[in-house]
Structure formats: C-alpha cells, structure tokens
Short mmCIF file of the C-alpha atoms (twelve columns), coordinates in Angstrom:
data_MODEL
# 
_entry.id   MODEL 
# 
loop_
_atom_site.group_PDB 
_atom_site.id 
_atom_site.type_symbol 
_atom_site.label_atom_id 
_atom_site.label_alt_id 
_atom_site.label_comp_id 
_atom_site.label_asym_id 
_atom_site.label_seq_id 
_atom_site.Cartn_x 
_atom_site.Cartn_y 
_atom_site.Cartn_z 
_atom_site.pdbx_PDB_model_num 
ATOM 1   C CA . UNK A 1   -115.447 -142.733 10.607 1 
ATOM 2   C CA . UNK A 2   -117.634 -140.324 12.784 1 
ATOM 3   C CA . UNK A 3   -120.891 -141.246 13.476 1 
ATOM 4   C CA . UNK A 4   -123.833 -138.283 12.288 1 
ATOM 5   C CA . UNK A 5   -127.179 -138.344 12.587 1 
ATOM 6   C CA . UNK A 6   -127.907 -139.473 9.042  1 
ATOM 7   C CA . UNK A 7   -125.933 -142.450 10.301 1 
ATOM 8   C CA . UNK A 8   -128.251 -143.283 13.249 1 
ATOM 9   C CA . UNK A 9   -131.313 -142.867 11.672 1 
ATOM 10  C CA . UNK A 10  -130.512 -145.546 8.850  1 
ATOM 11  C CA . UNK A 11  -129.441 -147.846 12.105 1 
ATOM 12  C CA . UNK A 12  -133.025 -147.137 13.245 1 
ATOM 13  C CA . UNK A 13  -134.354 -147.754 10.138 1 
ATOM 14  C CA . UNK A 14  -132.045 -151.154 10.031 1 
ATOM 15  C CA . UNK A 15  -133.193 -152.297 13.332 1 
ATOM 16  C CA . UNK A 16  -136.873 -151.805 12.180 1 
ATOM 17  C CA . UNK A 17  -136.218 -154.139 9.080  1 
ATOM 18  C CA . UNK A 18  -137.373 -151.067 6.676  1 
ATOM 19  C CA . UNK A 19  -135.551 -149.470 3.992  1 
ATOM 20  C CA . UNK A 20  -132.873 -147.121 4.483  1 
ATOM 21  C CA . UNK A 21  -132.703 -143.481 3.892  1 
ATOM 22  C CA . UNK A 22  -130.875 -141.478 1.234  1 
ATOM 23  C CA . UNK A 23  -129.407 -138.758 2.591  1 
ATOM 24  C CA . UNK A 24  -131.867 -136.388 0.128  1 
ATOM 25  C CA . UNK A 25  -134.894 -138.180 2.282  1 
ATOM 26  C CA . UNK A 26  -132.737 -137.509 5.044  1 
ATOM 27  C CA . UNK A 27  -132.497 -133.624 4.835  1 
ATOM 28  C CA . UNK A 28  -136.080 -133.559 3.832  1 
ATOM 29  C CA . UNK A 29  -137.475 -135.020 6.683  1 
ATOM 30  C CA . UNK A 30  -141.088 -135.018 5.295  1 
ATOM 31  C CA . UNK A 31  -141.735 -138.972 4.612  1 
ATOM 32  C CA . UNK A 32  -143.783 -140.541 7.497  1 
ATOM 33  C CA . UNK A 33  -140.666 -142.800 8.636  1 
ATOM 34  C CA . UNK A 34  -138.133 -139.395 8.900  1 
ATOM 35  C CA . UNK A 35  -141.057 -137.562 10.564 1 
ATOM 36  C CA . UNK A 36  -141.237 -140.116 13.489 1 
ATOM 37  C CA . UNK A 37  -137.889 -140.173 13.519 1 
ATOM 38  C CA . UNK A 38  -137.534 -136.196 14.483 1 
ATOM 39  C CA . UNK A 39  -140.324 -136.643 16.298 1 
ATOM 40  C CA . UNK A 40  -138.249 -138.670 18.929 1 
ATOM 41  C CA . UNK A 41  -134.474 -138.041 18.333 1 
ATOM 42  C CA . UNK A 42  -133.474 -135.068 20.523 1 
ATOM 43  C CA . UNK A 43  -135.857 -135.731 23.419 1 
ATOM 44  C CA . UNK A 44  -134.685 -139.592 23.118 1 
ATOM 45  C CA . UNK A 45  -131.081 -138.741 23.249 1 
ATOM 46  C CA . UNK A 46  -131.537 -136.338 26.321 1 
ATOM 47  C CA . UNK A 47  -133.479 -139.755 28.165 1 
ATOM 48  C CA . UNK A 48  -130.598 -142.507 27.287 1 
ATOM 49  C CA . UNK A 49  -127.951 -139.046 28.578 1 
ATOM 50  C CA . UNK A 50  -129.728 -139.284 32.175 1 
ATOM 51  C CA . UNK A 51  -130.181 -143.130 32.242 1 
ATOM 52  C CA . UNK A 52  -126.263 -143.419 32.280 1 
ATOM 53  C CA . UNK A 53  -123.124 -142.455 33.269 1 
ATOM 54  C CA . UNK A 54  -121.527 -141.745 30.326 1 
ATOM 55  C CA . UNK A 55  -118.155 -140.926 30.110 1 
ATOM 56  C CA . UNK A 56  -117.894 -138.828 26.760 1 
ATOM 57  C CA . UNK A 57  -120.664 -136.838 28.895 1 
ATOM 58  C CA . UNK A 58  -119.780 -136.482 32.137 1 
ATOM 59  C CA . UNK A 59  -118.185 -132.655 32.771 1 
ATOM 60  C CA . UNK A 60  -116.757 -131.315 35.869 1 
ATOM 61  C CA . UNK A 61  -117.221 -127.655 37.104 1 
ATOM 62  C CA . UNK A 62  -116.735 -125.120 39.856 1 
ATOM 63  C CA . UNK A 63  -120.382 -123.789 40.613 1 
ATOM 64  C CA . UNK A 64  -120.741 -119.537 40.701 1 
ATOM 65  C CA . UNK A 65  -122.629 -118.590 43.992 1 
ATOM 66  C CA . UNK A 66  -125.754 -116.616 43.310 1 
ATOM 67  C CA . UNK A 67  -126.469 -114.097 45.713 1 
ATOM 68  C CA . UNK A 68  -129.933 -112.504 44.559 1 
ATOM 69  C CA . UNK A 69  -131.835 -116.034 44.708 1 
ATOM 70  C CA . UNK A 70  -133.548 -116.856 47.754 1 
ATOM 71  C CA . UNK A 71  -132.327 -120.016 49.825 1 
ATOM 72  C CA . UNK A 72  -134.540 -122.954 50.820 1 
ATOM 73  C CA . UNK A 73  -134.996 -124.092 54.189 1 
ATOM 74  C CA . UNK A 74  -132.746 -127.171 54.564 1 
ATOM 75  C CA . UNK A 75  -129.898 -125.253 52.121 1 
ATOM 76  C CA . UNK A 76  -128.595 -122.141 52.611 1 
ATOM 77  C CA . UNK A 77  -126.710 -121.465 49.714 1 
ATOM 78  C CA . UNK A 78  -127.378 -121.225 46.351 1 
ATOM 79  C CA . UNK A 79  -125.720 -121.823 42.742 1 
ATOM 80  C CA . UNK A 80  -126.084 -121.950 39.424 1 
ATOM 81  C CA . UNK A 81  -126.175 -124.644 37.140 1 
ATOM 82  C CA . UNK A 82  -123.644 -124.948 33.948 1 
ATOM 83  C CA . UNK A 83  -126.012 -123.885 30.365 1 
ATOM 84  C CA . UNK A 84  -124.864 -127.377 29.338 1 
ATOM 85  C CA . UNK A 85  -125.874 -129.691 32.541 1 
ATOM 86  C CA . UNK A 86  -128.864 -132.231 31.875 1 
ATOM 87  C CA . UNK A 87  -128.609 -134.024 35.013 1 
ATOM 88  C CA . UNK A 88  -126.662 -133.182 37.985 1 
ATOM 89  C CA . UNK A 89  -124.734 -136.389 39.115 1 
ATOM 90  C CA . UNK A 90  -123.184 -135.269 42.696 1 
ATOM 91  C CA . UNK A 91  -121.196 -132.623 44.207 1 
ATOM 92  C CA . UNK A 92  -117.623 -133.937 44.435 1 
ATOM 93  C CA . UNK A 93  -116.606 -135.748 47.789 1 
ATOM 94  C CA . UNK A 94  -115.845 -134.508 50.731 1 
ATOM 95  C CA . UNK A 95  -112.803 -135.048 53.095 1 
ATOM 96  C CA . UNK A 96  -114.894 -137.680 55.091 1 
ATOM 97  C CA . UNK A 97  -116.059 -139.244 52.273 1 
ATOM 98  C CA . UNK A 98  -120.214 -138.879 52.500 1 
ATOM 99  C CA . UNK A 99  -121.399 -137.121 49.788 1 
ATOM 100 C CA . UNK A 100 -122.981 -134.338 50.054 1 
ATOM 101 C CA . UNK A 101 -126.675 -133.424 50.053 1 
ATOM 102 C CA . UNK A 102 -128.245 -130.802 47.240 1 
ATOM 103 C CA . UNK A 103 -131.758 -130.166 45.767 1 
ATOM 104 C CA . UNK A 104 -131.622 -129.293 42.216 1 
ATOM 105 C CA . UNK A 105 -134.667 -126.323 41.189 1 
ATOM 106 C CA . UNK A 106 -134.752 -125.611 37.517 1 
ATOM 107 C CA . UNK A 107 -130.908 -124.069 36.765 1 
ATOM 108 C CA . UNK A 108 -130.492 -123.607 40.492 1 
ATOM 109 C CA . UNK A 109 -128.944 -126.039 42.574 1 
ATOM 110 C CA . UNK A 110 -129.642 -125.627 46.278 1 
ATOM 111 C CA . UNK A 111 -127.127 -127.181 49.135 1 
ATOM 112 C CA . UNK A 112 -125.121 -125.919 52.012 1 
ATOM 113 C CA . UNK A 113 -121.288 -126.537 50.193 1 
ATOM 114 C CA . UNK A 114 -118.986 -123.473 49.941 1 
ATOM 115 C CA . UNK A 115 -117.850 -123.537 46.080 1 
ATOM 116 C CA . UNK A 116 -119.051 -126.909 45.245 1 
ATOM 117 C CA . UNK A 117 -117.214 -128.902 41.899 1 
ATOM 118 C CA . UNK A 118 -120.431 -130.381 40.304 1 
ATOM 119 C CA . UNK A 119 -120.413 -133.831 38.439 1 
ATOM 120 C CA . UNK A 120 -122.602 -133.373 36.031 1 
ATOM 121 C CA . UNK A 121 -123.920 -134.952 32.761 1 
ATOM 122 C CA . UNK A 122 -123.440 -132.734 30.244 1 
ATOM 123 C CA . UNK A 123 -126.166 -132.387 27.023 1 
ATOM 124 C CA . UNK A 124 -124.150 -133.371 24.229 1 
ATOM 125 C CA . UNK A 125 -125.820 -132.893 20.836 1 
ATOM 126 C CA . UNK A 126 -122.800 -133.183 18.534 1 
ATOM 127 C CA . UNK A 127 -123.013 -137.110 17.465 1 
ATOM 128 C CA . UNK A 128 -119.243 -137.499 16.239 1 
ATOM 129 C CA . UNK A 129 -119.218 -137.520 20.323 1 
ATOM 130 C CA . UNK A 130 -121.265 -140.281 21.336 1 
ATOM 131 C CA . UNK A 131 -119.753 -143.836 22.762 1 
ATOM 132 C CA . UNK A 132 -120.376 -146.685 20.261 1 
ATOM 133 C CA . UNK A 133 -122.520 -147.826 23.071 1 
ATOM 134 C CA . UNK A 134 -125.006 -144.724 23.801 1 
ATOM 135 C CA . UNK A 135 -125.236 -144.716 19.573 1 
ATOM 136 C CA . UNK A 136 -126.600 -148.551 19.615 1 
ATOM 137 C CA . UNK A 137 -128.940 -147.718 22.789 1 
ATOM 138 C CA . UNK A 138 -130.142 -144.678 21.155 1 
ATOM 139 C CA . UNK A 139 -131.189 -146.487 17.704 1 
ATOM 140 C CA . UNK A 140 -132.936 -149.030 19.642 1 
ATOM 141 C CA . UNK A 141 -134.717 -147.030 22.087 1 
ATOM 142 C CA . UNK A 142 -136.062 -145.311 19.009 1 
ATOM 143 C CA . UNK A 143 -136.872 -148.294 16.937 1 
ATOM 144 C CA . UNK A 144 -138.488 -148.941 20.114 1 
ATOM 145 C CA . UNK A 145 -140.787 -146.222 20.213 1 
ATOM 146 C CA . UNK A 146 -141.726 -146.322 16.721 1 
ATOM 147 C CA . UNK A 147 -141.954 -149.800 15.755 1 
ATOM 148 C CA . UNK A 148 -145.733 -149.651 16.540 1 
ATOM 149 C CA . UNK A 149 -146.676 -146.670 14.351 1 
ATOM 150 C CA . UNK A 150 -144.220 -147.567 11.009 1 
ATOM 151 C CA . UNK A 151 -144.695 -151.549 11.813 1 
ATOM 152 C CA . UNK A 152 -147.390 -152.275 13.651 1 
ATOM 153 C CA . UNK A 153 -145.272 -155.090 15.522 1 
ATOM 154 C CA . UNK A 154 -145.365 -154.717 19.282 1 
ATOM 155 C CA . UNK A 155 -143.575 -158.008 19.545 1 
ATOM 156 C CA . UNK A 156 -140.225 -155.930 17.653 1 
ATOM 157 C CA . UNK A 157 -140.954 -153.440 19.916 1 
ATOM 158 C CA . UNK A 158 -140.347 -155.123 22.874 1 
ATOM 159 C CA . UNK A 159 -137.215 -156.474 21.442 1 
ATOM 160 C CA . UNK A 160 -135.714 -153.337 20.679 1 
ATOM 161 C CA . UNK A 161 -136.847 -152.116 24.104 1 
ATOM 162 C CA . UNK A 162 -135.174 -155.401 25.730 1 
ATOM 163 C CA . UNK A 163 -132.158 -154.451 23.579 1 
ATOM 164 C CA . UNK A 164 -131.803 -150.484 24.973 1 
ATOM 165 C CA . UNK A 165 -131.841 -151.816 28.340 1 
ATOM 166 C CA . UNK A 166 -128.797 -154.279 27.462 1 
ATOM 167 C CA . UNK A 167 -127.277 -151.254 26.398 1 
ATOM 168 C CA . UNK A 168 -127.720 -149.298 29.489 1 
ATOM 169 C CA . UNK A 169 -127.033 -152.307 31.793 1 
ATOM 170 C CA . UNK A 170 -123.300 -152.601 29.213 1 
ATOM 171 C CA . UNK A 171 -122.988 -148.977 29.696 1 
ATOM 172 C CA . UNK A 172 -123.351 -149.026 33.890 1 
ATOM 173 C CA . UNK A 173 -121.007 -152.013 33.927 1 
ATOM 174 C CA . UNK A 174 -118.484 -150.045 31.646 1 
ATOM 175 C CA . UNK A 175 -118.471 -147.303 33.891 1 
ATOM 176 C CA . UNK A 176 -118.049 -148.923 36.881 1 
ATOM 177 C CA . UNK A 177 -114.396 -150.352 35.234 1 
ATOM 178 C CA . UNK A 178 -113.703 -146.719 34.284 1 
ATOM 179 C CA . UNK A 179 -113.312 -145.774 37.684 1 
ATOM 180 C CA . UNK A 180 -112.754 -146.850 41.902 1 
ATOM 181 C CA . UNK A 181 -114.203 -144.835 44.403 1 
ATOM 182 C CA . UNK A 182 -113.705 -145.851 47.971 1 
ATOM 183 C CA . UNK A 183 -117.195 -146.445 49.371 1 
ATOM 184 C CA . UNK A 184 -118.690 -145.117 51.953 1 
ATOM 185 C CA . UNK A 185 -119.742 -146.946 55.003 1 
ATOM 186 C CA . UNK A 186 -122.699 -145.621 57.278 1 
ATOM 187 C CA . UNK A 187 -122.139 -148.359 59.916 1 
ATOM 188 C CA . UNK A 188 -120.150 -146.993 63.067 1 
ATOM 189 C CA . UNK A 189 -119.390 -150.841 63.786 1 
ATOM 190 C CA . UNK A 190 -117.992 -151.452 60.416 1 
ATOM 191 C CA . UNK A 191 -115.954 -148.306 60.921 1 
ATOM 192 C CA . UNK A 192 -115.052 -149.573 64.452 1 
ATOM 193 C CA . UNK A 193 -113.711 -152.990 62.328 1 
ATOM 194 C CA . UNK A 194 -111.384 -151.543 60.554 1 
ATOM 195 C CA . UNK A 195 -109.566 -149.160 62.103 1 
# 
C-alpha cells in the first residue's frame, strides 16, 4: 500500500503517544496537533531530502548553458539549475577521476565544465515516492520538533531526535551498498604505488 501524507501524520501522531487522526481532522487541518503538523511537514521533508542521499531522489541531468548571466571570477561558465533540484550533489566525474569544482548561486550553478551532467537531489513531494526509510526519519524528525509544544516532554524529544539521526546514519550506509565508485587519491606517492 502507498504511503500518503494522511499516513505519516498518524505515524507522527503514533510516535508522540497521542491519538490518531481521522482523515476528516486530517483534511481540516484546524486542531492544534494538525496545525503543527503543517506547520513543519514540507519544510521538514525538504531538510531530511538534503541530509541524504536518497536514491528514490537522486536525478541525473545535462545542464543548459546560460549565456546572458554574468560569470564569477574562479568559473567561467554558467548554467542553470533543473526547476526540481534541492541540492546539487556533484557534477559527474571526470576522465581522471577528481571531481570537479562548482559554486551553486540561487538556480545558477557556476563552474568551468563544458555541458556538465549534474547529480542532483531532486524535491520530491509526491509521498507514494518516498523510501520506507526517509518516511520513518521524516515522522520522527517531526515528532521531534513538536513534542515540546503538543507534549511538553523534551526527554521524547530527544528520543525522536536520536531516532531521525539513526535513520539518516541507515540511510548513508544504504547508499553506500547501492553503489562503488573508485576513489580518488590526492597522494602522488600512493599513485606512484600502484602503478
């Protein structure tokens, strides 16, 4: 079954040892308990996007050169940034493997790569979307934020906290198995070493 938002704020709610919603409540969104929920959801969601590499987020795209935008000094061209990115990750590898440098200014991103691929995370708002893992950091991060004003219990809000950062630290490992990249060695006499 999909997950919706309905679903996450009764997890919330759950985590917070506090009644559920009905979905009527739900729609409403005027009782005290929905209202700090809103109040935290969407900007929430974008936080837990950036803290992670998530792979049900992470988007790949060629970047569009923009020619009536002024460079900076240490990048000469510039480009701009997908509608959809939240966080640029890194500009694809290059043949020597060092990645390359860029300076990201509001939807511009700044660097001296000739039609750069970005690596981006993307801002997904659709939940039916998110990893099982994002959903459980999410619903803790915001019982976390709002056990204090619905509970008054600081102590359950540092629990919940301790509990979004398990999350995140699940969601780095699971990411690193998702993947190899070859890594990149700065040292000439490691290089030297091995060849």
């Amino acid at each position: 079954m999909a997950i919706t938002c309905f679903d996450i704020a009764n997890q919330v709610f759950t985590n917070l040892n506090i009644d559920q919603v009905e979905e009527t409540e739900f729609e409403a969104g005027k009782t005290k308990k929905m209202k700090h929920f809103n109040q935290y959801y969407n900007n929430t969601r974008q936080m837990i996007l950036r803290d992670a590499l998530w792979s049900f987020a992470t988007a790949v795209e060629a970047l569009s050169i923009i020619k009536d935008q002024p460079a900076l000094a240490d990048y000469q061209l510039v480009y701009r940034l997908p509608d959809d990115c939240l966080f640029a990750r890194k500009i694809d590898k290059s043949k020597n493997g060092k990645p390359y440098e860029f300076k990201v200014v509001g939807k511009y991103l700044y660097c001296n790569v000739e039609q750069p691929v970005l690596i981006y995370t993307a801002d997904i708002t659709k939940e039916h979307l998110f990893d099982p893992t994002f959903v459980s950091a999410l619903c803790h991060k915001i019982a976390a934020l709002i056990a204090q004003s619905l509970k008054k219990d600081l102590e359950l809000a540092a629990v919940e906290y301790q509990n979004y950062k398990n999350d995140i630290f699940t969601a780095q490992t699971q990411t690193q198995r998702e993947a190899y990249e070859e890594p990149y060695h700065h040292s000439s006499i490691y290089n030297a070493m091995i060849s």
